[in-house]
C-alpha angles and dihedrals in degrees: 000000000000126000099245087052093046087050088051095042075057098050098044087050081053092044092057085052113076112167103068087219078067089044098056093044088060083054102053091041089058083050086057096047084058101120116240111295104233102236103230090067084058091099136129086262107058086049118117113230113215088038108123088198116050108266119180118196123193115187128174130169116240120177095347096305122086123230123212126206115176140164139186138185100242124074099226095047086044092063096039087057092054091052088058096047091047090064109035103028119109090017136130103270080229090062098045091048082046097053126066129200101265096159099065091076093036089066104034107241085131088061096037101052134082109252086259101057094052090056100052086046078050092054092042091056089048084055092051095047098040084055085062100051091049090048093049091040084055091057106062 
């Protein structure tokens, strides 16, 4: 599955979801779904700046595509971080640097969430994406 198929599977499952309580509970629940952060990855380094709750992204290339795992400590950023990872995990570092999030705005998080929330969701997408552009940069 592509990205941009995988941004607009998230966006139909959102469109289905009205209330925004709802919303964010959806959200919470796919933050729960997160598998289990291997603890060693739980280092300054792998910590998101910007965040206002503590994030912690581990990414490695394996055949080509990089593959993401994260965690945080609170329960919304948790879920906005598996949505991101939904998208963008086991792709081509040219496709994630080729794709952006458009379905952040399709389904409305920008407009739902405090100013310091977006820009820790902000900083998580740049990580993401810096990731990319190391892995791509690697592979020349």
């Amino acid at each position: 599955m592509t990205i941009k198929e995988k941004q607009q599977e998230l966006i139909n499952e959102f469109k289905e979801i009205e209330d925004w309580d709802d919303r964010y509970a959806k959200i919470i629940k796919m933050g729960k779904e997160l598998p289990d952060f291997n603890e060693e990855y739980r280092i300054e380094k792998n910590k998101i700046e910007g965040c206002q709750s503590q994030v912690w992204i581990h990414a490695e290339i394996k055949e080509g595509k990089v593959s993401f795992e994260a965690d945080s400590d609170a329960m919304i950023v948790k879920g906005l971080i598996a949505m991101i990872l939904k998208v963008y995990s086991n792709h081509k570092p040219e496709e994630i640097l080729n794709s952006p999030p458009d379905f952040i705005n399709e389904i409305g998080i920008d407009k739902h969430l405090s100013l310091t929330r977006k820009n820790g969701l902000g900083a998580m997408l740049k990580q993401i994406q810096m990731f990319a552009l190391a892995y791509k940069a690697l592979a020349k």
